[in-house]
N, C-alpha and C positions, 0 to 999 in steps of 0.2 A: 714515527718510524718511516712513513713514506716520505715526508718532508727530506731526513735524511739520506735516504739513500736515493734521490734524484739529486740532491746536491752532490755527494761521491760522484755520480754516477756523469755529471756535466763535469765537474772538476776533470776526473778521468779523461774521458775523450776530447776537455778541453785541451791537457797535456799531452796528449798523442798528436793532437794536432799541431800542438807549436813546438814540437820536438821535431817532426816532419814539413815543416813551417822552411820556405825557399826565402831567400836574403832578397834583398830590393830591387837587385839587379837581376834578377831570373828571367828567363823568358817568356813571353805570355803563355805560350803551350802550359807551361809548369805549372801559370799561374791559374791557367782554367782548370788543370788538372786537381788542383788545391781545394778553390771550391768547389768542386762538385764533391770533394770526400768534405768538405765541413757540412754539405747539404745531405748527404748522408748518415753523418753523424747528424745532424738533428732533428731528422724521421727516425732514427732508433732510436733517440732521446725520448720524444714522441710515444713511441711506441711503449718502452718501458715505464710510462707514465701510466697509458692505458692499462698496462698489465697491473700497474702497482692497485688503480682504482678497482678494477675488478675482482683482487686478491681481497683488498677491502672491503668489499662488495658481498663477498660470498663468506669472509668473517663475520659479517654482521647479520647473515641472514641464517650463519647456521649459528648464531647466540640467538636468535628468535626461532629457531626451532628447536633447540635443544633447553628452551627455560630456564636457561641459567640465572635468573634474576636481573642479566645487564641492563643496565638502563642507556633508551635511546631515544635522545625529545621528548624524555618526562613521563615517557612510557616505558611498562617492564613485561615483558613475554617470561608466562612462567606458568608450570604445568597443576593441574589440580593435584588431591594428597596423594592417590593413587598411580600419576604420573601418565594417565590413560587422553587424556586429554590437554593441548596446548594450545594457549593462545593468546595472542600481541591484538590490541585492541587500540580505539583511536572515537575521537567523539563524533556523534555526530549534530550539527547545529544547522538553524534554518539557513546558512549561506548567504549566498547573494541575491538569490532568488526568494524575493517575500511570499511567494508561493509555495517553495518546498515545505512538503512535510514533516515535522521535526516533532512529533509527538505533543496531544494536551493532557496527559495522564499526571502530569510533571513525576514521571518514572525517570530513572537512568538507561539513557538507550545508547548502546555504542557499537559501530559496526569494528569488528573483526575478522580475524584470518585464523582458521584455525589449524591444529596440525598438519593438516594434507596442501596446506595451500587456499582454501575453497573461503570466498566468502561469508561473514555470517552475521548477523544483529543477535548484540546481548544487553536484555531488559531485565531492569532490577526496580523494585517497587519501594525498598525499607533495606536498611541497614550498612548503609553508603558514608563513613565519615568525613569530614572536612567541610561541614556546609556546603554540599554540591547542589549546582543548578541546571538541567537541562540546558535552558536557552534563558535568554533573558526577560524579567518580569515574572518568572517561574518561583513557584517554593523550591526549597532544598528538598532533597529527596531526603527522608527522616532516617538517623543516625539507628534507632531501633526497629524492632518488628511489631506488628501486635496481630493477633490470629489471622484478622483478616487480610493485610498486605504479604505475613509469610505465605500466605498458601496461593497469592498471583498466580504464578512460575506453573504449577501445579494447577488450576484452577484454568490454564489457558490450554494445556497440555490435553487434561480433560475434555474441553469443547473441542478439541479439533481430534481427540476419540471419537467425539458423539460426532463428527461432520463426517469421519473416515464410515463409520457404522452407517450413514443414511446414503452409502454410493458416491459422496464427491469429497474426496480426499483429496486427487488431485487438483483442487481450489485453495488448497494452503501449504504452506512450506512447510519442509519436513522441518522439525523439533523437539528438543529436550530438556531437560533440566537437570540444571548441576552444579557444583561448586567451581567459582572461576576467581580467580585471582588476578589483580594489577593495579596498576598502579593511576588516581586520578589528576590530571595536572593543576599547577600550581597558575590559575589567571584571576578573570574579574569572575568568574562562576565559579571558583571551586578552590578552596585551601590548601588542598594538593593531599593522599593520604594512601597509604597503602589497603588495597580493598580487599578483604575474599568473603565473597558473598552466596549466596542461594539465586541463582538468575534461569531465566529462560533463555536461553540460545537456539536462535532458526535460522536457516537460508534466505540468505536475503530473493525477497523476491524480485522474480524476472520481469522484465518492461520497465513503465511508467505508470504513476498513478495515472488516473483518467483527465484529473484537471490540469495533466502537465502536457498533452497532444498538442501542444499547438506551438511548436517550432517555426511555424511556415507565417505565423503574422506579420504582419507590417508593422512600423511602428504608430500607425496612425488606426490599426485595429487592436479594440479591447480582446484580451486574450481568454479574459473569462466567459465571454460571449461573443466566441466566432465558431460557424464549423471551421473548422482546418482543415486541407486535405489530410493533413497527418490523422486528425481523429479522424477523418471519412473512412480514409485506407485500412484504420483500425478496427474501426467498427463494422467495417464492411466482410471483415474473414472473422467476427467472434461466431460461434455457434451457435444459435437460439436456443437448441434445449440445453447447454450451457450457463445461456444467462439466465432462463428459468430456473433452471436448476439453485444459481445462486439467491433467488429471490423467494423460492421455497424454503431454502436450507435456514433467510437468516429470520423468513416469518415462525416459523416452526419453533426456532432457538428464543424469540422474542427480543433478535436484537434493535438493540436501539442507540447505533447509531454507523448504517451505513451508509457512504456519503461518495463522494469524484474523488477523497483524500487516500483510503485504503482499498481501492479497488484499481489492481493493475493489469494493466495489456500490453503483450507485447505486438511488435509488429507484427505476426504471424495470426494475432489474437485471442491469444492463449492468455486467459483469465485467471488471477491470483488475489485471494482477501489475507490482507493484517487486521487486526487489529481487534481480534473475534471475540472479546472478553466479557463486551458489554452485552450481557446477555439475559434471560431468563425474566424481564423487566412485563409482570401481564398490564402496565397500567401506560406505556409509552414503547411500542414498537414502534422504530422511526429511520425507513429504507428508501432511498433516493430510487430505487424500482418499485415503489408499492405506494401509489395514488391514497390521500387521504392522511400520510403520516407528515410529520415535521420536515424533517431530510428532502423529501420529494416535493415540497411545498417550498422549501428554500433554494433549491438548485432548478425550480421549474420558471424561475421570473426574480425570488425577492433577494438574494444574495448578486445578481448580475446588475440590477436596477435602482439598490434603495442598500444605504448604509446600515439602514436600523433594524435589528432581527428581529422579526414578529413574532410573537406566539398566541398561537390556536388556545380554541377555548374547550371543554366539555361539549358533545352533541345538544346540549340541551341550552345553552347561555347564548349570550349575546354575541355575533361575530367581530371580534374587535373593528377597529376602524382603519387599524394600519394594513390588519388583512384586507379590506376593503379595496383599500389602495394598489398593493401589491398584487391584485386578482387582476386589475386592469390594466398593467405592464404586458410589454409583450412578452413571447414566453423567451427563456434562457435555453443553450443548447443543453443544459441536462434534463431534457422536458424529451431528449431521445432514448433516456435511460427507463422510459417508463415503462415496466414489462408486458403492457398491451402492444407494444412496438415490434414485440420481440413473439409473436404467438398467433395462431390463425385465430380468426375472428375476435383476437384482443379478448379472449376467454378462456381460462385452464382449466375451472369446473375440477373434475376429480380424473385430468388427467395426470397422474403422477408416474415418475419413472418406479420400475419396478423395485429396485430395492429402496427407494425413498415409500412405496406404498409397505413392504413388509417391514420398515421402521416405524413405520404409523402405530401397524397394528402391535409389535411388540414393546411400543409406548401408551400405548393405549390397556397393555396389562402389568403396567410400573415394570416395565425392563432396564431403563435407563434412566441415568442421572444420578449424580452420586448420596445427595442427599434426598431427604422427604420433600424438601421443598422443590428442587428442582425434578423429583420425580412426579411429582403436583404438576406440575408448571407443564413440563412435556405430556404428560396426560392427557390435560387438558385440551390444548393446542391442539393435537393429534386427535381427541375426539370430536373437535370443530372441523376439521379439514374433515375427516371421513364422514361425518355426518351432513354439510352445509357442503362441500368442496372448498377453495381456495378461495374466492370470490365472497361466499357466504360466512366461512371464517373472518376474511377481514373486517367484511362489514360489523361484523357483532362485535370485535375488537377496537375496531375504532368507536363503533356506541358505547363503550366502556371506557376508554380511553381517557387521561386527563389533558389531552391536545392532541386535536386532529381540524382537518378542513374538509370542506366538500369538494367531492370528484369530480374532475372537470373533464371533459372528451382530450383523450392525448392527440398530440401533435408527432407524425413520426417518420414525415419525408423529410431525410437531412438537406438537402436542397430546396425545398419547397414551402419550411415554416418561415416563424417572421425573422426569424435569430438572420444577423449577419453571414454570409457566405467570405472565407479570405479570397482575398484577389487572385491564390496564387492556385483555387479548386477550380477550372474550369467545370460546369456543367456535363455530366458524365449519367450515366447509365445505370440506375438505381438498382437497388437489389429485388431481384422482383420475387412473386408469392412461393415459386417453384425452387428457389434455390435455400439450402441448410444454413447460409449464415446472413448476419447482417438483417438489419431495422427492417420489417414489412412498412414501403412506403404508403402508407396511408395516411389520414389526415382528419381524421375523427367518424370516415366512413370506413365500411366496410366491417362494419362490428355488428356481432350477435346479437339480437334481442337481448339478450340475457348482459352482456356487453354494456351495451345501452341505457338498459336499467340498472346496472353499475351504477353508474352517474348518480350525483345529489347527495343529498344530507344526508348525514349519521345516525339522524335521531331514530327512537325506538319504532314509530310509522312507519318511515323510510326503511328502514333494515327489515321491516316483518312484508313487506308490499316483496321488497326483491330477492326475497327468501321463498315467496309464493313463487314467482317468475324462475330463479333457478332449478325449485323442486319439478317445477310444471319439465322445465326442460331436460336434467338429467336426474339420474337415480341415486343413493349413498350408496355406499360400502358398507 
């Protein structure tokens, strides 16, 4: 249709022109007079071109918000059964950047628009046909459900109830679950099929993940081990009882596995987790803020340094040998994520915010958790923290643990440990003890007794010596 009527539409004014068109002998007057109306006609030529795109423009976008089923690039915006909900969808895959996050659940994860306009990511675990693949070297997401991939959607919905109920909600994107429908394309991942499925759908969250701060590299600095000023400036405005906050929330939930991938900031420093699912685990909590678990033992030196992923042993076994190795790397800059960094004397004890302490105790009387097990599980946890505090909880967690490592003194002047500085962070003015955000520069001093005795092995000696030393110093609940 547009095609057409810009051809009408030049034909036209071509004939007006050569209707009005002066014979060969005219005078030049006439003849500049001439072209300045053919330069005229082809700025409204122009013009009407723009309009035709735009009329296009706004046909297409009110077929993706009215759900008509049109198809546009293999994709179909189209409304759930109730018609309450719409929304045009689109993949999302790790790019160009081998760093971006792009999901290992091997779930279907696809960012959308939904009826308002508003961004959003919708994850689907089971019932996806046409052999679909996230990213590549992935399984297909399976064409059926069985109890426990249906209730994902639900399942994640729930945890981030239970995170809204301990006081820090706003640490995860608002979310729902629902029936969504569309259509998946037809490439080298996926058969192509029409879908309507059972999914979670959230806000996509604001910032960057944490391992992606480092825009300002050079190309001759590794990006996974530099500060940047990008991460300096960001970590400099997070809020400390903030980032405590999230290292309570995900010891308490027993998650295992928070890492630089699902933990976002934005410039501002406004703190946001995906990916809260893996949860409820008493035998592997494993938190890039919490010294002693896996996560924080790979992002502290062995992921920046050594190709080969090490795993920890039982408090009581032999310490492998590639641990050995890896201990003696310098450290990596997620060795600033460590929440002694982030807390006066690199000790929380039983300082808890206050509705994280009355979530304690109404876990501690099976309030929460949908089933027996998870109401077990938060019990528990909740009676270590009030009993032992934060400190004394981990320790006993890790001596139970099926992989953990020993506590080493953190590192947590961003310009002052071994990690690389980029060329482009001049030497600046640290965050010092007095101000609400950002890493307390220290450097394995300035820690409590009790801090101190943090430090060392897991085993059952070790754990009952600084279980002596915390009681000595504060009281339970």
């Amino acid at each position: 249709m547009m095609t057409t009527t810009t051809t009408t539409t030049t034909r036209a004014l071509d004939c007006g022109l050569r209707q009005k068109a002066p014979h060969s002998g005219a005078p030049m007057l006439l003849r500049r007079a001439v072209t300045s109306q053919r330069s005229l006609a082809r700025r409204a030529l122009r013009a009407l071109v723009r309009i035709a795109v735009i009329v296009a423009s706004i046909g297409l976008a009110r077929a993706l918000a009215t759900g008509d089923g049109r198809r546009v690039g293999g994709w179909r915006a189209r409304s759930n059964a109730d018609g309450a909900y719409e929304l045009s969808v689109m993949r999302i895959d790790a790019g160009k950047h081998a760093t971006r996050y792009a999901g290992k659940s091997g779930a279907l994860v696809m960012l959308g628009t939904d009826g308002r306009g508003r961004s959003v990511i919708v994850k689907a675990w089971c019932g996806i046909r046409g052999n679909y693949r996230q990213i590549v070297g992935a399984a297909a997401v399976p064409e059926t459900c069985d109890e426990t991939s249906s209730r994902e959607p639900d399942r994640v919905l729930e945890v981030h109830g239970l995170i809204s109920s301990m006081g820090f909600g706003r640490f995860v994107p608002r979310s729902r679950v629902m029936a969504v429908s569309f259509d998946t394309p037809t490439d080298s991942l996926s058969a192509g099929e029409e879908q309507r499925v059972h999914a979670l759908v959230m806000d996509v969250a604001e910032g960057k993940p944490i391992n992606e701060l480092g825009d300002d590299v050079s190309a001759s600095e590794d990006a996974r081990n530099t500060m940047t000023k990008q991460m300096y400036d960001v970590l400099m405005k997070v809020k400390r009882e903030d980032y405590i906050a999230l290292t309570l929330m995900d010891f308490l939930l027993g998650n295992r596995d928070r890492n630089v991938y699902n933990i976002y900031a934005t410039a501002g420093g406004k703190l946001t987790v995906i990916d809260n699912a893996d949860v409820f685990d008493k035998y592997h909590t494993s938190d890039v803020a919490i010294p002693g678990t896996s996560h924080h033992f790979y992002f502290l030196g062995g992921y920046a340094h050594d190709k080969e992923k090490c795993y920890g042993r039982r408090a009581n076994e032999t310490i492998p040998e590639c641990v050995r190795r890896v201990e003696n790397f310098p450290l990596a800059v997620g060795a600033i994520l460590d929440y002694r960094c982030w807390v006066k004397d690199g000790f929380i004890g039983w300082s808890f915010p206050d509705r994280f302490a009355t979530f304690l105790a109404e876990a501690s009387r099976r309030m929460h958790g949908r089933t027996e097990e998870e109401k077990n599980f938060l019990q528990s946890r909740a009676d270590l923290l009030r009993k032992h505090g934060f400190e004394g909880a981990v320790k006993i967690v890790l001596s139970e643990s099926t992989e953990q490592f020993a506590i080493k003194a953190p590192c947590c002047d961003p310009l002052g440990c071994d990690w690389p500085v980029s060329e482009r962070l001049s030497r600046v003015a640290t965050s010092s003890h007095a101000a609400a955000t950002g890493p307390l520069s220290r450097n394995g001093e300035n820690l409590s007794e009790a801090a101190r005795a943090f430090m060392g092995s897991n085993d059952a000696q070790s754990v009952a010596k600084f279980l002596d030393v915390v009681h000595r110093r504060g009281t339970s609940t």
